[in-house]
C-alpha positions in Angstrom: -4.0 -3.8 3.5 -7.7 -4.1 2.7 -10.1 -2.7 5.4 -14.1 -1.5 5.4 -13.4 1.6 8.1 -17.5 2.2 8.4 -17.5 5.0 7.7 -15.4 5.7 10.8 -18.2 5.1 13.2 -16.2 3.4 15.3 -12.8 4.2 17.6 -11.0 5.9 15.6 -8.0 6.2 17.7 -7.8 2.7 17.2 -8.3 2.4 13.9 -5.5 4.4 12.8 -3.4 3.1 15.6 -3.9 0.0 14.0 -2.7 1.3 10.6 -0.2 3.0 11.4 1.6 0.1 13.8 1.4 -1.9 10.6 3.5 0.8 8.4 1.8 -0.4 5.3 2.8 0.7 1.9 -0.7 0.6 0.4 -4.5 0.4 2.3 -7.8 -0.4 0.5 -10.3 1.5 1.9 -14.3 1.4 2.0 -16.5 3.5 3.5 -14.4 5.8 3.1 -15.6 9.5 3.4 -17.7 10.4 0.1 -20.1 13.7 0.9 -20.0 17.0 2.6 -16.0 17.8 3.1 -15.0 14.7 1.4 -11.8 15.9 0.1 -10.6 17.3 4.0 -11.6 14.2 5.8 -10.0 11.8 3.5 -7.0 14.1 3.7 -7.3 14.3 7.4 -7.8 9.8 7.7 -4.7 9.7 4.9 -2.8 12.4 7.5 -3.5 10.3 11.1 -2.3 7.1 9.7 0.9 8.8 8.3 0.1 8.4 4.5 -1.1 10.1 1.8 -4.2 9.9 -0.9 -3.5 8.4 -4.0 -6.9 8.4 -5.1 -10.9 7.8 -4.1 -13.5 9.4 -2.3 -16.4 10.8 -3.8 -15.3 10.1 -7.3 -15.1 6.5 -6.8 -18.3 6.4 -4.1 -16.4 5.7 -1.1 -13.4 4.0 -2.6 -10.0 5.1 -1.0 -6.2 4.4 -1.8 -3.7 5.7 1.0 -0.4 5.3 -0.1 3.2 5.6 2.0 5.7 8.1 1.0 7.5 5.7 -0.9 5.1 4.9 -3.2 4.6 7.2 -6.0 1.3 7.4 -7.7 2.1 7.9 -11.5 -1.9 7.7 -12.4 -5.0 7.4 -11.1 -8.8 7.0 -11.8 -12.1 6.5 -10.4 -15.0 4.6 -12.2 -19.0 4.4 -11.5 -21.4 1.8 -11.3 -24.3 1.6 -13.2 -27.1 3.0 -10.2 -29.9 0.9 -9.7 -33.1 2.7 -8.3 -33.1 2.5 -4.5 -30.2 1.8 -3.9 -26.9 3.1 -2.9 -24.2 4.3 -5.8 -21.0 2.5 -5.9 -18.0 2.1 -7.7 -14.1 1.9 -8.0 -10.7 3.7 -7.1 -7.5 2.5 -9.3 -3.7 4.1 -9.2 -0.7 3.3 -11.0 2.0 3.2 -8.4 5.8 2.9 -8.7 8.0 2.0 -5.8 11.9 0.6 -5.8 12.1 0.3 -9.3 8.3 -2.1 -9.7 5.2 -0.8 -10.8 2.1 -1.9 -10.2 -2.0 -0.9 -10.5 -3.9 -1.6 -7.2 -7.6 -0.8 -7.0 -10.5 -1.1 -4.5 -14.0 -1.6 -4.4 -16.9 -2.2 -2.6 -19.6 -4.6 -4.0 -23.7 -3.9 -3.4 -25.2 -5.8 -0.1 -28.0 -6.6 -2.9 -27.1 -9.9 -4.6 -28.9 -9.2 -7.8 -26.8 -6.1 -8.5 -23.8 -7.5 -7.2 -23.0 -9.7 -10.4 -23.0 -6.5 -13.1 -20.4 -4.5 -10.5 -18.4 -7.4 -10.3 -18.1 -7.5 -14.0 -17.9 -3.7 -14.6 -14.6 -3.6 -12.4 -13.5 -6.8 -13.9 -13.5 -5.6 -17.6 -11.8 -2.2 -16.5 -9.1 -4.3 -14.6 -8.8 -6.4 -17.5 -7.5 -3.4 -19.7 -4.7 -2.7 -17.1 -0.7 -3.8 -18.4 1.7 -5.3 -15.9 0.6 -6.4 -12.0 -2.3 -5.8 -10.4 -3.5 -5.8 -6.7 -7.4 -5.7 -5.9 -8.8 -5.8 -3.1 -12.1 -5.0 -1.0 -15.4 -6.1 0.6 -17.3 -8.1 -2.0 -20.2 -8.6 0.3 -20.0 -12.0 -0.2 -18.0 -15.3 0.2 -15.6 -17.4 -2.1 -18.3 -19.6 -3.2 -20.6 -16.3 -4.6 -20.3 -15.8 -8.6 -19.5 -12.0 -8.0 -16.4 -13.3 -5.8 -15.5 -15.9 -8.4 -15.6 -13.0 -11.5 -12.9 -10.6 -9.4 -11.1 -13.3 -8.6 -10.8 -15.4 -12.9 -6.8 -15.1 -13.6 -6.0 -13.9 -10.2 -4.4 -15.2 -6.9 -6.3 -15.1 -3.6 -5.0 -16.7 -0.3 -7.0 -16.7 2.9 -10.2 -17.5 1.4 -11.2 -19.6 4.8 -10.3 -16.5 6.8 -13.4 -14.8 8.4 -13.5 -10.9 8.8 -17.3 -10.0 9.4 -18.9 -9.2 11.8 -15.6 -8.0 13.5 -16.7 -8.9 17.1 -17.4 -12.4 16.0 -16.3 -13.5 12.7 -18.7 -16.0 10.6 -18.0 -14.7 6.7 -15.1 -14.1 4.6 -16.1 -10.8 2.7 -12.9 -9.1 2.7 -10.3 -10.1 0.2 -6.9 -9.4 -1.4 -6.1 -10.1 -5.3 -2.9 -10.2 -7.2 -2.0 -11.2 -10.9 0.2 -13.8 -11.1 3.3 -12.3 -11.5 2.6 -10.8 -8.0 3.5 -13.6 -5.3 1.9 -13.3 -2.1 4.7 -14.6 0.2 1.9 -13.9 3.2 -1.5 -13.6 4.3 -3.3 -12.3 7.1 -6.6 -11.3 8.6 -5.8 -8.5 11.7 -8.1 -10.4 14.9 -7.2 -8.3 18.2 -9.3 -6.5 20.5 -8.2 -3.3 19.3 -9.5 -4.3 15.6 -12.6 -5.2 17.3 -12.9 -1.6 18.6 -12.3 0.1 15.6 -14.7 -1.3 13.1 -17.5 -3.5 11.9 -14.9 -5.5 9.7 -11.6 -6.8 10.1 -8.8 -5.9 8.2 -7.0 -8.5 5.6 -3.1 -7.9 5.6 -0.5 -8.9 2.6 3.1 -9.1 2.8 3.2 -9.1 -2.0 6.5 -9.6 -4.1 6.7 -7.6 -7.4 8.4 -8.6 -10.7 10.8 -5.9 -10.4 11.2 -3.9 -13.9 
């Protein structure tokens, strides 16, 4: 699962209802807590939705990996955009995981709302993504659609599916921002974006779900 929380603005009972009633192995997050107490209230979002944190926070700007219990993180890393005056910092949360015998990397980020920085993040988490052995799952809220040249620089050698699917503004959808990568020796046997009133409720995006496939080692 890939999901923009807003900074849990919104109802957060619903959010993490919604989490947890889809028992995923792996959620994306941005917006994710990054300042004062950082470290307790991503503990405390990883701890109502029944997982744990595999990486993110402040060292990654906002970037958040939750991971189930089964999932073991083996590794895991944070990296930082180049700022540009006046606006906000941003960056990128990886972990090597393991689970049933597969291992894969899955990171997140968050592109800039400012499409003249947008391009250089794009490429900065791109060449750091590039360096990564074996599968890969990426996902996030790119701030911008399929046919942006950010969105086209994530996605060079990767599979994407639901690229018609809208998730912003929540309460009524008009732009696909919200995504979910994978290598091609991940297969992506489904798709979909979460579109229920209690999504609605719980923040200005709507979640994108994956059922993946790994190569098994």
């Amino acid at each position: 699962m890939t999901y923009n929380v807003h900074g849990l603005k919104d109802d957060r009972a619903a959010l993490t209802g919604l989490i947890r009633d889809e028992e995923p192995d792996v959620v994306i997050v941005q917006e994710a807590p990054r300042r004062f107490r950082w470290r307790h209230k991503c503990a405390a979002l990883a701890d109502d939705v029944g997982m744990v944190v595999g990486e993110g926070g402040l060292p990654s700007l906002g970037n958040l990996l939750l991971v189930s219990l089964r999932v073991k993180v083996v590794h895991s890393w944070s990296v930082r955009y180049p700022l540009t005056p006046g606006r906000h910092m941003r960056g990128a949360a990886f972990a090597r995981c393991a689970v049933r015998g597969a291992t894969f990397t899955v990171s997140g980020s968050h592109l800039s709302t400012d499409p003249l920085e947008r391009p250089s993040q794009a490429d900065r988490w791109k060449r750091e993504m590039a360096g990564i052995e074996g599968p890969v799952i990426a996902g996030g809220d790119l701030n911008e659609g399929p046919g942006g040249g950010a969105w086209r620089t994530v996605a060079d050698g990767l599979t994407a599916s639901g690229t018609s699917t809208l998730t912003f503004p929540a309460r009524l959808p008009r732009h696909t921002l919200d995504v979910i990568f994978a290598s091609p020796d991940v297969a992506i046997e489904s798709y979909r974006v979460i579109d229920t009133d209690r999504a609605r409720m719980a923040s200005d995006h709507l979640p994108v779900v994956a059922d993946l496939a790994l190569p098994s080692t």
